[in-house]
C-alpha positions as CSV (number, residue, x, y, z in Angstrom):
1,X,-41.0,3.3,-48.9
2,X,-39.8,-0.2,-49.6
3,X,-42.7,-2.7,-50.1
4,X,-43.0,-5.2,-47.4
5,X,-43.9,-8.7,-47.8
6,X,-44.2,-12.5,-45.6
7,X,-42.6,-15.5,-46.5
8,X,-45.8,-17.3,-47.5
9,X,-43.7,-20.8,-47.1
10,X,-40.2,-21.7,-45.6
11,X,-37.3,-21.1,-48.2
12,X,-34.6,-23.5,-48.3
13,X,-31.2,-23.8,-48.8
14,X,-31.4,-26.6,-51.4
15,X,-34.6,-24.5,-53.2
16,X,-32.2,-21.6,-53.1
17,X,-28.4,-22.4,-52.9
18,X,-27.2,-18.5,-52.9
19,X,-28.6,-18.3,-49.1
20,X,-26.7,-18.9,-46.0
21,X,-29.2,-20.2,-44.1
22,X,-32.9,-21.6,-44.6
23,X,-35.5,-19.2,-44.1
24,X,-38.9,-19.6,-42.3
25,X,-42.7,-19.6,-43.4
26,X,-43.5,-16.1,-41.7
27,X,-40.2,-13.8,-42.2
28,X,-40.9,-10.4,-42.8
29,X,-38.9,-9.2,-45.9
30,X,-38.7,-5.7,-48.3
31,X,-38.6,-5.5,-51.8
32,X,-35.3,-4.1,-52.9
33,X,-36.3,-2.3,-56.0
34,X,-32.7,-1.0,-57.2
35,X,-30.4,-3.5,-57.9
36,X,-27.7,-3.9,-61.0
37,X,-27.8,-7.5,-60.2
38,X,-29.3,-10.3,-62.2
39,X,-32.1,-12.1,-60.7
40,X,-33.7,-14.7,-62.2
41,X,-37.2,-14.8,-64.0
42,X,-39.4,-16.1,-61.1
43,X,-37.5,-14.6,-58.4
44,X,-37.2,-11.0,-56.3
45,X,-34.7,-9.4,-54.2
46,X,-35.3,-8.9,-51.4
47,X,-33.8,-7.5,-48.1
48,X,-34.1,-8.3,-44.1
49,X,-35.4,-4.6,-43.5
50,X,-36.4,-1.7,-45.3
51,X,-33.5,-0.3,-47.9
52,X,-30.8,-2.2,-46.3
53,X,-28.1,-5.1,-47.3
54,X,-27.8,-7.7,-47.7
55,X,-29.8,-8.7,-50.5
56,X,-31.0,-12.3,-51.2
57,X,-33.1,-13.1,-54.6
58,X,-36.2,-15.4,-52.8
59,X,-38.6,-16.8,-55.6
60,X,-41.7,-14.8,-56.3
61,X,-43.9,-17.5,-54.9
62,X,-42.6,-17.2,-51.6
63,X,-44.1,-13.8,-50.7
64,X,-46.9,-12.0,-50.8
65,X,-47.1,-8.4,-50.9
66,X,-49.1,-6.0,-48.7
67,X,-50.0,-5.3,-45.1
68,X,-47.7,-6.9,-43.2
69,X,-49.3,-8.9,-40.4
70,X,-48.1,-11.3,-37.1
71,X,-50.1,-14.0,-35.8
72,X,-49.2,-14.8,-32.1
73,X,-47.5,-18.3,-31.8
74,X,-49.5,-21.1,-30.6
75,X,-46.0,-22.1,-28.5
76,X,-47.3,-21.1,-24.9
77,X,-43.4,-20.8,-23.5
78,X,-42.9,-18.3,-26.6
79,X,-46.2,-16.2,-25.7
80,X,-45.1,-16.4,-22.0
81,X,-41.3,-15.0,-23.4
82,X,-43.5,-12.1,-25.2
83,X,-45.5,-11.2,-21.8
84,X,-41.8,-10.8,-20.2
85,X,-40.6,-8.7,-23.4
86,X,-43.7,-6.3,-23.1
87,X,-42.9,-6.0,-19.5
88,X,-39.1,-5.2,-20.2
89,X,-40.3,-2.7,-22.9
90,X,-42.7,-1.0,-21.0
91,X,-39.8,-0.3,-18.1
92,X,-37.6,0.8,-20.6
93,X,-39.9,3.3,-21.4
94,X,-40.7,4.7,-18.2
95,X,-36.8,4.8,-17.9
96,X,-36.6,6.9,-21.2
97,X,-39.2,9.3,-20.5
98,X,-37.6,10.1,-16.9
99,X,-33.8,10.8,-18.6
100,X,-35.7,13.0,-21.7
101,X,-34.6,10.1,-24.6
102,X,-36.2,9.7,-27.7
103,X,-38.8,6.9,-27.1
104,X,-39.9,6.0,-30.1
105,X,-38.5,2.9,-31.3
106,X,-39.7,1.5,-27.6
107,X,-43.1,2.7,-28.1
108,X,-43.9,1.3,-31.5
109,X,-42.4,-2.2,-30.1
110,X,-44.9,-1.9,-27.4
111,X,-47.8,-1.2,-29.4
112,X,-46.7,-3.9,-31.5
113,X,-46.5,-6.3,-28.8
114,X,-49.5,-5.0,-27.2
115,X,-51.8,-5.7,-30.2
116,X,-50.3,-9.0,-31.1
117,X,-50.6,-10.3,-27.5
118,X,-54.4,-9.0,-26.8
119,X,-55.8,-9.4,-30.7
120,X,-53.7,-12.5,-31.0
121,X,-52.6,-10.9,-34.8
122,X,-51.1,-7.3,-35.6
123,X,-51.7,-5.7,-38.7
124,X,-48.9,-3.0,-39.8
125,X,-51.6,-1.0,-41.2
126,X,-54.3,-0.9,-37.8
127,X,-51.3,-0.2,-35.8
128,X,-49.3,2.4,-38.2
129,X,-52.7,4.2,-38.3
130,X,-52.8,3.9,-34.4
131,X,-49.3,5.7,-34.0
132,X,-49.6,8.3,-36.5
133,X,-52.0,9.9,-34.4
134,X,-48.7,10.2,-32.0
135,X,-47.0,10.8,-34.5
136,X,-44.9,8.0,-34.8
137,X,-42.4,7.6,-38.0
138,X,-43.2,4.4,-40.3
139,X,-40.0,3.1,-40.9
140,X,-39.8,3.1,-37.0
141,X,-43.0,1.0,-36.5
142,X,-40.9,-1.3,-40.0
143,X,-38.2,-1.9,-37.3
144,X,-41.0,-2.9,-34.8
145,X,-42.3,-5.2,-37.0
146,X,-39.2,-7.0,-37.9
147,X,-38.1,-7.5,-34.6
148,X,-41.6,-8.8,-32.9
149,X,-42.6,-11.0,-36.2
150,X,-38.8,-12.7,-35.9
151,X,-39.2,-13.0,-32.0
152,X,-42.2,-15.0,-32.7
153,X,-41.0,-17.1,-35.6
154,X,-37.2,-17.4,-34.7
155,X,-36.9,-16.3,-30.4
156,X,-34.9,-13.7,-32.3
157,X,-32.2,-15.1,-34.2
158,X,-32.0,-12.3,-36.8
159,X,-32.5,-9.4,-34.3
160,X,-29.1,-8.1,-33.5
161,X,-28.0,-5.6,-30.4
162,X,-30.8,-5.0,-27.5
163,X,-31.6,-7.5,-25.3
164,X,-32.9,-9.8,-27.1
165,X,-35.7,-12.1,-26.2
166,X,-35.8,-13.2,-22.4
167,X,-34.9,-16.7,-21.4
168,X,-38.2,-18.8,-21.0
169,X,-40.0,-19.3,-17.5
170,X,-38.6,-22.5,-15.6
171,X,-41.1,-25.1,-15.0
């Protein structure tokens, strides 16, 4: 399983110049272990989820290593834009259920969700211990991860197909 790791600080463009666009304090990234290319002494490669392209060298500084965890956004429109995404992916289950479709992926987004939005943090390991009672796969509940920790830092701007994040409440 690749090793997963935060951006501990926001990585740049000008820091990095091989990047296409600046990263943020927070991202969720995944060691890529196997790689003929040449990285440089103080940096790693890295990838957006687990043993997938494309890989991007980020220095070694920049991450830290071990249980993954997401701390809910003191933004109150973005917490209100989670509420409505919990919502949305607790009727998608119901939906899934009824027509006999594999549910997984929804239900480790909404345990995900769940815990971040009562706990106000989720921890990969609590809630990966959680679901393997259901039996749950990990790279599953990896997926999870990456799509609620870039909702929170990004509204979602790395998450590509679904329905992305829903529009915020109008005042």
């Amino acid at each position: 399983m690749a090793k997963q790791g935060v951006l501990t600080r926001s990585v740049t463009r000008e820091e990095c110049g091989w990047l296409e666009a600046d990263l943020p304090k927070g991202k969720m990234v995944y060691e890529y272990e196997y790689t003929m290319a040449e990285v440089s002494h103080n940096g790693v490669v890295v990838s957006n989820s687990p043993n997938t392209t494309p890989l991007y060298e980020v220095p070694q500084d920049a991450v830290v290593w071990g249980s993954v965890f997401i701390k809910l956004p003191a933004d109150t429109v973005r917490v209100a834009q989670l509420q409505r995404k919990l919502e949305e992916y607790k009727q998608r289950l119901e939906a899934e259920k009824k027509r006999g479709d594999n549910y997984g992926d929804t239900m480790c987004k909404i345990s995900v969700l769940s815990t971040l939005l009562t706990d106000h943090q989720a921890s990969f390991d609590e809630v990966r211990s959680k679901l393997e009672i259901a039996g749950e796969s990990v790279y599953r509940l990896e997926v999870a991860f990456h799509v609620i920790s870039d909702y929170c830092f990004t509204g979602g701007e790395h998450v590509f197909g679904g329905t992305g994040l829903p529009l915020p409440p109008r005042q």
